[in-house]
N, CA, C and O atoms as a GROMACS GRO file, in nm:
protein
  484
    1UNK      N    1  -6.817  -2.115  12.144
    1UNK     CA    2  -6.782  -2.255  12.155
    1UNK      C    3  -6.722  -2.302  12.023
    1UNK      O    4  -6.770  -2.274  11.913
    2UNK      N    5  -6.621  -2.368  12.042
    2UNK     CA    6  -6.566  -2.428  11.908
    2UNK      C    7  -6.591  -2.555  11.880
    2UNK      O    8  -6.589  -2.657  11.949
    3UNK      N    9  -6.626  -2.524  11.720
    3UNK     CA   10  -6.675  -2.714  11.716
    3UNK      C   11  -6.574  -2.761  11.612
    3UNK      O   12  -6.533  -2.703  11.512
    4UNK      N   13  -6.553  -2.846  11.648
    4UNK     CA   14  -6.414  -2.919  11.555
    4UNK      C   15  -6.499  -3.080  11.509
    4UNK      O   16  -6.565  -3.162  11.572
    5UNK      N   17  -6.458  -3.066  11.374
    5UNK     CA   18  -6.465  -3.160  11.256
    5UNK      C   19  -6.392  -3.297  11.249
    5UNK      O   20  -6.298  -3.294  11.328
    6UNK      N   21  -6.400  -3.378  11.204
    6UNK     CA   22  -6.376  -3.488  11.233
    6UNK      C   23  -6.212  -3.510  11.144
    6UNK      O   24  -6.128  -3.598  11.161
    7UNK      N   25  -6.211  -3.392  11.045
    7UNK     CA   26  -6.071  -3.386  11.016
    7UNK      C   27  -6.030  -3.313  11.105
    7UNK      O   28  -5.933  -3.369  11.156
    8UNK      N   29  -6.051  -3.213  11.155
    8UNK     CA   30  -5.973  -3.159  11.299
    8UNK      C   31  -5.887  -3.241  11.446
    8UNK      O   32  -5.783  -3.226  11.509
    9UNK      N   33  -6.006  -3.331  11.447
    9UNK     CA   34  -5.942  -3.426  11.548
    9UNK      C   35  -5.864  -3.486  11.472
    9UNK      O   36  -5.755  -3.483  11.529
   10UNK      N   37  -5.853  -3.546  11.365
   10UNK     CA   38  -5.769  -3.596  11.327
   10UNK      C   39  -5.644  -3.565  11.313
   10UNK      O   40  -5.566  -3.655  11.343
   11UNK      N   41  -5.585  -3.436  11.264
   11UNK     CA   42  -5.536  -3.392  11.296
   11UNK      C   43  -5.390  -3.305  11.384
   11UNK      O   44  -5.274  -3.264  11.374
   12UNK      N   45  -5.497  -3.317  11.460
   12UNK     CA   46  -5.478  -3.318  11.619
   12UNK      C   47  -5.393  -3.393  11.704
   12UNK      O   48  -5.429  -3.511  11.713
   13UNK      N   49  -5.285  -3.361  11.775
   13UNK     CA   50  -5.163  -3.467  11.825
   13UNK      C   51  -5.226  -3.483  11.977
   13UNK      O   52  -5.287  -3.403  12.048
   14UNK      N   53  -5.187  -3.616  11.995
   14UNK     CA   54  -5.232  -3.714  12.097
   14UNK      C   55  -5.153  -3.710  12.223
   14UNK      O   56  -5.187  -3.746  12.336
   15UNK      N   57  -5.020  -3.649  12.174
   15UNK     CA   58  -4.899  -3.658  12.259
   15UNK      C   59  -4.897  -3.554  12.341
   15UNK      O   60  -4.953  -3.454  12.294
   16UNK      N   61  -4.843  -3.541  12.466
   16UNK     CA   62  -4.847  -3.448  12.560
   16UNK      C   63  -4.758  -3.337  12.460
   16UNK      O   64  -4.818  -3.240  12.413
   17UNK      N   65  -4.638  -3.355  12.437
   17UNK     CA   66  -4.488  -3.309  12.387
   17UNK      C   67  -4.497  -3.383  12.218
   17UNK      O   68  -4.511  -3.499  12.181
   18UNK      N   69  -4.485  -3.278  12.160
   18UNK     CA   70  -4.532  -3.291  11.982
   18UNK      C   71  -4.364  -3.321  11.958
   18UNK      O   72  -4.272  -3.284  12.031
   19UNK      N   73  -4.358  -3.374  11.871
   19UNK     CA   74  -4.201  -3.427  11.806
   19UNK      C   75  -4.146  -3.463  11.869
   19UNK      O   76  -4.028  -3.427  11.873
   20UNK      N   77  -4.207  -3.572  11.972
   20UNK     CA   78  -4.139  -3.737  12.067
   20UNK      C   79  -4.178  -3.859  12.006
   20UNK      O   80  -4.296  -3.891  12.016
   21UNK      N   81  -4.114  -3.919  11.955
   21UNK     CA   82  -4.095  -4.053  11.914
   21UNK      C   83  -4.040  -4.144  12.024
   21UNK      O   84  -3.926  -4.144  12.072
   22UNK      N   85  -4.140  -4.219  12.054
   22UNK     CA   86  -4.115  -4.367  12.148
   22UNK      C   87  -4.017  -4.393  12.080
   22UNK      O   88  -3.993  -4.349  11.968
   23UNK      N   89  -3.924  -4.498  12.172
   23UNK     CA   90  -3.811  -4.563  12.085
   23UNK      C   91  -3.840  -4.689  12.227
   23UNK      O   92  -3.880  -4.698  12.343
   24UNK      N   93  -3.769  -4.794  12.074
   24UNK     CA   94  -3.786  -4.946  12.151
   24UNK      C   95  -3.663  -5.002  12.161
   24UNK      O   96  -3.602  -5.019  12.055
   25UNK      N   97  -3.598  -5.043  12.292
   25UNK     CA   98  -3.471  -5.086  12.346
   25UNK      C   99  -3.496  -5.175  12.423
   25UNK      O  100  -3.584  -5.157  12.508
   26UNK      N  101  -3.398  -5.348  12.410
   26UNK     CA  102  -3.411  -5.418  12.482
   26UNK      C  103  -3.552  -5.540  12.465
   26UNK      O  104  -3.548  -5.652  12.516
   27UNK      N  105  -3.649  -5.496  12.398
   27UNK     CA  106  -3.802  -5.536  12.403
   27UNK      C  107  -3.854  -5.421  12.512
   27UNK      O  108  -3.969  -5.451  12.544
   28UNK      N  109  -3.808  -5.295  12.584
   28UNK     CA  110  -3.885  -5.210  12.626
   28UNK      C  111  -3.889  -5.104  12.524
   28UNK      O  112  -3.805  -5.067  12.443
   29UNK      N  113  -4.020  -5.061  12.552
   29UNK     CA  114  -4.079  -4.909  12.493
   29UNK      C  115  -4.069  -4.802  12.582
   29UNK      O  116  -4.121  -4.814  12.694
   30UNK      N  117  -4.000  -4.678  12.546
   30UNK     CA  118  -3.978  -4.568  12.637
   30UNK      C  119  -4.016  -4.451  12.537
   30UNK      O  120  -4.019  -4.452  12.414
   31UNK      N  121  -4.044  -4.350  12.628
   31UNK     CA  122  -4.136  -4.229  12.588
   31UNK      C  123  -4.074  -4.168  12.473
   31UNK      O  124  -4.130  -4.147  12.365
   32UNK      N  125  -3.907  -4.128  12.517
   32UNK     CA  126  -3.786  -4.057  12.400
   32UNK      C  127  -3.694  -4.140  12.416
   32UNK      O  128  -3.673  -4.237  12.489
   33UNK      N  129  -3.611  -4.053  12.282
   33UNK     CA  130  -3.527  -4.136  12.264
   33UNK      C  131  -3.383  -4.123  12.381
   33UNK      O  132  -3.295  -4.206  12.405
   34UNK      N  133  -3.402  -3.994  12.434
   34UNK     CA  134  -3.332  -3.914  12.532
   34UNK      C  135  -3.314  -4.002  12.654
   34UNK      O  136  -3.214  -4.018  12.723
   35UNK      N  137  -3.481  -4.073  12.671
   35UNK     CA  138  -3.497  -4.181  12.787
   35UNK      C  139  -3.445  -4.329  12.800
   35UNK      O  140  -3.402  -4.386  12.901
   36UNK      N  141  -3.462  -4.380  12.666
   36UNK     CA  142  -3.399  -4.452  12.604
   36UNK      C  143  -3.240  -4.484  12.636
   36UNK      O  144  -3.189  -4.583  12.688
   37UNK      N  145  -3.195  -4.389  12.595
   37UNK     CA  146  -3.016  -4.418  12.648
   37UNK      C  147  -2.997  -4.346  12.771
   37UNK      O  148  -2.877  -4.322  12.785
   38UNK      N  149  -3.073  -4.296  12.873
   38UNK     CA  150  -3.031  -4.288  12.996
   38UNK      C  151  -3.051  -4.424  13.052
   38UNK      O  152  -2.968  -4.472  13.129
   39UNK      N  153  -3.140  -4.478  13.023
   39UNK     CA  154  -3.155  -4.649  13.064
   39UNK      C  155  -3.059  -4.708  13.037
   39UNK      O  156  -2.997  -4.764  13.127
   40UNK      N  157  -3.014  -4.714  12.901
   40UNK     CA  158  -2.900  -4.778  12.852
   40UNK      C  159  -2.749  -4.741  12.973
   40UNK      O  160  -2.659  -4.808  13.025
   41UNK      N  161  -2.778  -4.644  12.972
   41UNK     CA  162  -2.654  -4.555  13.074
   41UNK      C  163  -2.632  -4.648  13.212
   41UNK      O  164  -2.533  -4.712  13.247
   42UNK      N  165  -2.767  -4.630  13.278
   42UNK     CA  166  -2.806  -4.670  13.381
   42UNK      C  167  -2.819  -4.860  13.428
   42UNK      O  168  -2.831  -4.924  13.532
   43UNK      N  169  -2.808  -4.888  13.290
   43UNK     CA  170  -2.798  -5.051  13.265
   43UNK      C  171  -2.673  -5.099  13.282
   43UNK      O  172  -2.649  -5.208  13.333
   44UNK      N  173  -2.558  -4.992  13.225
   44UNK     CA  174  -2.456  -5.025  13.204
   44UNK      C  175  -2.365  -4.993  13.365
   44UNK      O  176  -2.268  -5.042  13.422
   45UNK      N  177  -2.451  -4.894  13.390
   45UNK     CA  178  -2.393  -4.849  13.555
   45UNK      C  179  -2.441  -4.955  13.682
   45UNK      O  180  -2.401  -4.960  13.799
   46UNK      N  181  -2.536  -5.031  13.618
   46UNK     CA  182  -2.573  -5.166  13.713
   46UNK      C  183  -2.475  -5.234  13.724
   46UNK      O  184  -2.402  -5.241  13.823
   47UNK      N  185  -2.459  -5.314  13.586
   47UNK     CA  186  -2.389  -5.406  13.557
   47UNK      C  187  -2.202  -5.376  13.594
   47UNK      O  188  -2.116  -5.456  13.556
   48UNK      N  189  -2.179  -5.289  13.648
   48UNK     CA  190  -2.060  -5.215  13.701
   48UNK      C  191  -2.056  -5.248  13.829
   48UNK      O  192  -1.953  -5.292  13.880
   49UNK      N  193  -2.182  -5.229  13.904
   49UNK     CA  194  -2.200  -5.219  14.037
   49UNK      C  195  -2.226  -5.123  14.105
   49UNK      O  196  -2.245  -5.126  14.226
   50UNK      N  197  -2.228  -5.005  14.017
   50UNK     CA  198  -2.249  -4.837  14.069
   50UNK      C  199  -2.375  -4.837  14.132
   50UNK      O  200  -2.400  -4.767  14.230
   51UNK      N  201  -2.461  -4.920  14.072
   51UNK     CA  202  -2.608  -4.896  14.125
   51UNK      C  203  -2.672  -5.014  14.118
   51UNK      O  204  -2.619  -5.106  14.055
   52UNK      N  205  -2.805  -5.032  14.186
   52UNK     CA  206  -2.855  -5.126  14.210
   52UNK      C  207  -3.023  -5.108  14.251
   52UNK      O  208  -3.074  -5.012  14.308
   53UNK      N  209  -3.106  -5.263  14.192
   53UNK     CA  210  -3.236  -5.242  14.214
   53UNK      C  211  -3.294  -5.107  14.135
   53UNK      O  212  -3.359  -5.014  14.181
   54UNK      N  213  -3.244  -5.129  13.992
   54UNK     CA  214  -3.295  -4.998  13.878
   54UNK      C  215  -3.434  -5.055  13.869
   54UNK      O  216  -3.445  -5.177  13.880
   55UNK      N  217  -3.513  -5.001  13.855
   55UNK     CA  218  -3.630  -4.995  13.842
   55UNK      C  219  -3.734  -4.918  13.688
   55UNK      O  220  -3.621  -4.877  13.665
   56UNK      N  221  -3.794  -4.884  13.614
   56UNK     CA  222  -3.859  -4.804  13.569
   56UNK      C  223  -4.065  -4.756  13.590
   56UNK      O  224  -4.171  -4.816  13.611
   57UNK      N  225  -4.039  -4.680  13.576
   57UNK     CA  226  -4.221  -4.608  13.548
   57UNK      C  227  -4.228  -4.646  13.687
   57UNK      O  228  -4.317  -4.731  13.676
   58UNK      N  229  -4.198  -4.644  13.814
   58UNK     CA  230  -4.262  -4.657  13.958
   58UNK      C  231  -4.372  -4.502  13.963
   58UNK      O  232  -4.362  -4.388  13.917
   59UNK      N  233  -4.454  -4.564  14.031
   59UNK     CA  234  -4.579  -4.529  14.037
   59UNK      C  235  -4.566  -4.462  14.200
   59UNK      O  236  -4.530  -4.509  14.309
   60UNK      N  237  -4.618  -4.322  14.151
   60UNK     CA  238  -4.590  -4.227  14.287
   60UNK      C  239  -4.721  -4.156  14.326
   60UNK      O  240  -4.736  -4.046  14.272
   61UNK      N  241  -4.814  -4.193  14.402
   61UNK     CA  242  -4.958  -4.172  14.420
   61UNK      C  243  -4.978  -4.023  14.498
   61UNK      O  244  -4.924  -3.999  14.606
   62UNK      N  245  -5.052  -3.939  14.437
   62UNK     CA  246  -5.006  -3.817  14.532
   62UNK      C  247  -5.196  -3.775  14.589
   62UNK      O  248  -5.290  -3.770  14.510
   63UNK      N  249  -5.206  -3.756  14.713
   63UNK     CA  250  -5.312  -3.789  14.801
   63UNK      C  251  -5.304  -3.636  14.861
   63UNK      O  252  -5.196  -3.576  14.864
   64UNK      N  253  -5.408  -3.588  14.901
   64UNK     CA  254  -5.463  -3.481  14.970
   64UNK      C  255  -5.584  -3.463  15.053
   64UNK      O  256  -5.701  -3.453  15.016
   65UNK      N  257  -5.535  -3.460  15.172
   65UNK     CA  258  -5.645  -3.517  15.290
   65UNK      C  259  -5.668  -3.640  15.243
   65UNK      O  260  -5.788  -3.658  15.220
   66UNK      N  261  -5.586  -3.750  15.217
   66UNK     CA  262  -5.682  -3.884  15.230
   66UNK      C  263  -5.726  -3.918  15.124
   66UNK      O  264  -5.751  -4.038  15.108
   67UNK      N  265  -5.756  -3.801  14.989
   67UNK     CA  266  -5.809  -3.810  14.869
   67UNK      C  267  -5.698  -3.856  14.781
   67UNK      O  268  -5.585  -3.808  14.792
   68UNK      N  269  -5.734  -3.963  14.680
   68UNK     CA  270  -5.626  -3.974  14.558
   68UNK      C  271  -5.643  -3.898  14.466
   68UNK      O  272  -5.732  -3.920  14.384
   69UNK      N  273  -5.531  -3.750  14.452
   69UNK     CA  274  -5.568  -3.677  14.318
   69UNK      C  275  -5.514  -3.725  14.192
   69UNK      O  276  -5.591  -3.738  14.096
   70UNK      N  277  -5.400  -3.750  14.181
   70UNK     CA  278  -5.324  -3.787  14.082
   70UNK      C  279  -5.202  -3.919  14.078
   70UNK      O  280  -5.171  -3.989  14.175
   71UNK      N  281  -5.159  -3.927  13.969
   71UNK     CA  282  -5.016  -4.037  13.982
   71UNK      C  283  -4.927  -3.940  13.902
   71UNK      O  284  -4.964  -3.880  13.801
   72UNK      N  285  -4.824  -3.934  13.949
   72UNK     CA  286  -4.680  -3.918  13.923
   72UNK      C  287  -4.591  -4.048  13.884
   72UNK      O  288  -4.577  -4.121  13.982
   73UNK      N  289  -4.536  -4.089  13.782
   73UNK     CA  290  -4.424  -4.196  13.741
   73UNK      C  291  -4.267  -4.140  13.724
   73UNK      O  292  -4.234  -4.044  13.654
   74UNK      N  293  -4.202  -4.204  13.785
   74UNK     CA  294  -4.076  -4.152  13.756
   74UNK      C  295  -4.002  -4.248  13.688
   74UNK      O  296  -4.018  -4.360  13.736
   75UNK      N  297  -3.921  -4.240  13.587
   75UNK     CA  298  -3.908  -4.241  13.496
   75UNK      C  299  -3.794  -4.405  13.502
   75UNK      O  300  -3.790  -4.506  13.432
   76UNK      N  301  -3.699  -4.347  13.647
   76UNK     CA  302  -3.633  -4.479  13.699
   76UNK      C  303  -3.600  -4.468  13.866
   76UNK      O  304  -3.606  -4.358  13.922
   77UNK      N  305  -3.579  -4.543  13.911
   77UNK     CA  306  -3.541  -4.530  14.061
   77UNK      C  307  -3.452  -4.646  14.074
   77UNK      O  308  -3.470  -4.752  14.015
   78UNK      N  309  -3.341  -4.616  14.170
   78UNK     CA  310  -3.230  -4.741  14.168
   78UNK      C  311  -3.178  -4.688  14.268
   78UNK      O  312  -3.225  -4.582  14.311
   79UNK      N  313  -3.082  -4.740  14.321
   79UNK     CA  314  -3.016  -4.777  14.485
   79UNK      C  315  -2.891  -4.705  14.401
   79UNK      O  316  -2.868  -4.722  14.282
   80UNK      N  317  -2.812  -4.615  14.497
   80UNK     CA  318  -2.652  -4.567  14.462
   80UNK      C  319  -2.636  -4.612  14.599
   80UNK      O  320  -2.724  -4.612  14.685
   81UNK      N  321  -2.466  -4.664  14.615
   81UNK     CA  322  -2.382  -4.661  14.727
   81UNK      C  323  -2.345  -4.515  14.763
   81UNK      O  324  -2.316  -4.423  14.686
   82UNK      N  325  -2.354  -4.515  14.897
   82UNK     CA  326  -2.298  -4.362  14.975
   82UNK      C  327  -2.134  -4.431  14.936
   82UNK      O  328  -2.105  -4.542  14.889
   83UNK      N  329  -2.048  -4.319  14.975
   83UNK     CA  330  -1.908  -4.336  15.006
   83UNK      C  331  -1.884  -4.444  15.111
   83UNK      O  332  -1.965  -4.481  15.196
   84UNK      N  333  -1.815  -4.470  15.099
   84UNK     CA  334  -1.821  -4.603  15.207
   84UNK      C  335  -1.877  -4.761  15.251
   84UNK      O  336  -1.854  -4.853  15.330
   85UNK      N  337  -1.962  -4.723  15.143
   85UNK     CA  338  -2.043  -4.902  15.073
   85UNK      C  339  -2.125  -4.882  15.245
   85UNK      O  340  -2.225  -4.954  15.242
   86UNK      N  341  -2.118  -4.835  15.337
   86UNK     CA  342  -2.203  -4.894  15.439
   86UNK      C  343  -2.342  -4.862  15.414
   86UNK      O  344  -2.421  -4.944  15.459
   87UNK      N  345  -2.387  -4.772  15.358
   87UNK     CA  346  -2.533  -4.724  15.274
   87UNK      C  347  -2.552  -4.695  15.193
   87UNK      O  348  -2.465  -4.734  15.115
   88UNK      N  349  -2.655  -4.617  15.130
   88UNK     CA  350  -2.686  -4.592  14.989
   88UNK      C  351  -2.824  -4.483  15.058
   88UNK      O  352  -2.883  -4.455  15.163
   89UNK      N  353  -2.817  -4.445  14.875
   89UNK     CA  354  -2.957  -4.356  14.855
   89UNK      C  355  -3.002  -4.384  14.733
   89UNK      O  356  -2.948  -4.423  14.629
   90UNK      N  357  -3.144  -4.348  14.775
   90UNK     CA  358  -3.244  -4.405  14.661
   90UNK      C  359  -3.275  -4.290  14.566
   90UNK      O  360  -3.337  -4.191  14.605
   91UNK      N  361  -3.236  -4.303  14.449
   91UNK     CA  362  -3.252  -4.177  14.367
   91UNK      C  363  -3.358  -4.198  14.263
   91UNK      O  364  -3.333  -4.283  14.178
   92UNK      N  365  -3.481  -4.130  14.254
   92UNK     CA  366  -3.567  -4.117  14.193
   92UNK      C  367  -3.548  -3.974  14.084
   92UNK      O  368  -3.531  -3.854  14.108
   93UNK      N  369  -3.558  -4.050  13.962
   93UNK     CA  370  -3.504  -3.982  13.854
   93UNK      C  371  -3.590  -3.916  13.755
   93UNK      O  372  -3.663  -4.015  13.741
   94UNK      N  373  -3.649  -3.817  13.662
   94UNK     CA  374  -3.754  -3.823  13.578
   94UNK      C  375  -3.637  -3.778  13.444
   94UNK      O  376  -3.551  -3.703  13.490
   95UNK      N  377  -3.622  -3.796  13.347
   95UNK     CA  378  -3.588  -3.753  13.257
   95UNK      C  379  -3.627  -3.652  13.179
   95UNK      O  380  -3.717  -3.695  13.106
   96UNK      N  381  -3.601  -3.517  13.155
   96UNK     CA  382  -3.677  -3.427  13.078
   96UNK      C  383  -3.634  -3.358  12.952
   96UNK      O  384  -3.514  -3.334  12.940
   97UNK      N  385  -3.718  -3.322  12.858
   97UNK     CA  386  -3.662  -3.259  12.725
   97UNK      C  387  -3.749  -3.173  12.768
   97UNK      O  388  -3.682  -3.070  12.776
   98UNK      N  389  -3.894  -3.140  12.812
   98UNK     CA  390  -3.943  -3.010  12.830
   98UNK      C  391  -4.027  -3.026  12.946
   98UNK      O  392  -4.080  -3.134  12.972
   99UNK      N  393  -4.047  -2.889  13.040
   99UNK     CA  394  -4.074  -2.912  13.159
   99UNK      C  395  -4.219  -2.858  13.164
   99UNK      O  396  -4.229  -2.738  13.185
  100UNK      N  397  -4.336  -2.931  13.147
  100UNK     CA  398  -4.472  -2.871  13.142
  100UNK      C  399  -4.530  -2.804  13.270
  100UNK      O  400  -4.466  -2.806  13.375
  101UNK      N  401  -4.631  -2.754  13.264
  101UNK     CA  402  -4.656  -2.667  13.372
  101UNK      C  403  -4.726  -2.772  13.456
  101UNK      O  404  -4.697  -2.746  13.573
  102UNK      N  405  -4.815  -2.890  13.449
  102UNK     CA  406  -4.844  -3.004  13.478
  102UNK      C  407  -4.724  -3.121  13.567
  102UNK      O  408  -4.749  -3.199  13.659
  103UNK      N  409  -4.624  -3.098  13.514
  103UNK     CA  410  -4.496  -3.189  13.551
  103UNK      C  411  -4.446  -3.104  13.666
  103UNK      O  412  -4.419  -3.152  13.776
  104UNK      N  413  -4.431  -2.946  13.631
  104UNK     CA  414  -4.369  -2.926  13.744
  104UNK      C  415  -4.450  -2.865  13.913
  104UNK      O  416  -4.400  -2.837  14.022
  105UNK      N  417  -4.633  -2.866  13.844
  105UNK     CA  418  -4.668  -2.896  13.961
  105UNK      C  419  -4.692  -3.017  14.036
  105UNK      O  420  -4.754  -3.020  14.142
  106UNK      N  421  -4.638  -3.124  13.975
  106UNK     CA  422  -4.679  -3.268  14.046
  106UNK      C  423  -4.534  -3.303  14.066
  106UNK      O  424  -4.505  -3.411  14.119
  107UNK      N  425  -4.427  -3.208  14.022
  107UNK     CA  426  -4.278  -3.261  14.068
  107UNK      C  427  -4.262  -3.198  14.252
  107UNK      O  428  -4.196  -3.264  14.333
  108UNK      N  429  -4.334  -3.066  14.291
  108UNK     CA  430  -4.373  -3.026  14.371
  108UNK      C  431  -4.416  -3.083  14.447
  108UNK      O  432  -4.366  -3.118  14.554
  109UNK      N  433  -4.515  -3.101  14.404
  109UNK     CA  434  -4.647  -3.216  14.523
  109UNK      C  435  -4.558  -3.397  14.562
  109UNK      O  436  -4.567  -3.482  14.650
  110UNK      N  437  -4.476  -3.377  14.431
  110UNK     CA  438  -4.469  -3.551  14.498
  110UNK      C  439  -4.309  -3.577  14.618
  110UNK      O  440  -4.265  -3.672  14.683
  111UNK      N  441  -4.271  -3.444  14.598
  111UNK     CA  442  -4.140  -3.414  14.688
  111UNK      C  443  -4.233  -3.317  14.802
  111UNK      O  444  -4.154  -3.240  14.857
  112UNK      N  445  -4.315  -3.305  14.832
  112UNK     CA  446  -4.304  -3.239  14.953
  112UNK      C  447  -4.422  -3.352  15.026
  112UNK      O  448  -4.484  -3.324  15.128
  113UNK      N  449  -4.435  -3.478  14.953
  113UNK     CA  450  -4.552  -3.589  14.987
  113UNK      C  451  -4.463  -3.677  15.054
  113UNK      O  452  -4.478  -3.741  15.158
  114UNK      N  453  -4.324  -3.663  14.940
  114UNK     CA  454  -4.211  -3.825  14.986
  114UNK      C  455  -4.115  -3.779  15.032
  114UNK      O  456  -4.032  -3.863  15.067
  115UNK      N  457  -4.069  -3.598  15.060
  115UNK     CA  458  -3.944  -3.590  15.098
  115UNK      C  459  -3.860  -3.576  15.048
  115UNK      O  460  -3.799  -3.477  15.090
  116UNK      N  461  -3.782  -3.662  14.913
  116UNK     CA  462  -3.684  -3.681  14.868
  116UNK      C  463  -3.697  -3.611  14.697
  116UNK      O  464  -3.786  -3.628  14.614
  117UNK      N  465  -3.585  -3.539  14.691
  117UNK     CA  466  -3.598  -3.478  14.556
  117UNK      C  467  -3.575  -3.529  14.426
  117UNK      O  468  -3.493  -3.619  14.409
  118UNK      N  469  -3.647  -3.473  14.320
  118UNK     CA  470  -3.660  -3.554  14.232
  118UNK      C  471  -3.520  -3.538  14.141
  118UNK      O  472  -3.490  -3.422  14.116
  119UNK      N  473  -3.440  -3.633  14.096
  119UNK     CA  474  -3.298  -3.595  14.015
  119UNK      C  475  -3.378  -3.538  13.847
  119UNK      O  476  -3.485  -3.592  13.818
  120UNK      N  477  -3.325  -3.444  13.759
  120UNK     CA  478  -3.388  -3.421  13.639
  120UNK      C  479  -3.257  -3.466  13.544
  120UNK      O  480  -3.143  -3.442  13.584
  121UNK      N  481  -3.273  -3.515  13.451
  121UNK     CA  482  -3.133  -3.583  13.361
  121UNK      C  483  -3.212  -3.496  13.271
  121UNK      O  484  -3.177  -3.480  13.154
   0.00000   0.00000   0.00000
């Protein structure tokens, strides 16, 4: 058994992904800085008209038999026009710099829960 010291925890990084710096845009706080200007991207692709009803951090509940095991957040979700302006699709997006073994079993579970695949930027 290992016993760790109170400088040990200290130490010790808090962060899922070591050398991510939150960055603050707008008055929002986002995880990277990577995430950060895909928003920016995605702000600017609103305000165009490309897309619509952007969203961030939606909350994706993933259930088994009835049980709540976990939450999944994706990162943004927003409305694209199909060709033809008569519809659209809803693209649920996660942004990634590294793909944990955690992320990509709940990227699994939450596409074969909702169907629809997850976009990775």
């Amino acid at each position: 058994m290992t016993r760790w010291t109170a400088a040990d925890l200290a130490r010790r990084s808090t962060a899922r992904v070591k050398n991510v710096r939150k960055k603050l845009v707008n008055g929002l706080m986002f995880d990277s800085t990577k995430e950060a200007r895909r928003y920016q991207d995605l702000e600017l692709m609103q305000k165009a008209g490309q897309i619509t009803d952007l969203r961030r951090q939606v909350p994706y509940p993933i259930y088994i038999k009835g049980k709540l095991i976990c939450e999944w957040r994706a990162d943004f979700v927003y409305k694209e026009e199909a060709q033809g302006g008569q519809t659209y699709f809803i693209r649920v997006e996660d942004v990634k710099g590294w793909k944990t073994d955690i992320y990509k079993l709940k990227k699994k579970m939450v596409e074969a829960e909702y169907g629809f695949q997850i976009l990775e930027t």
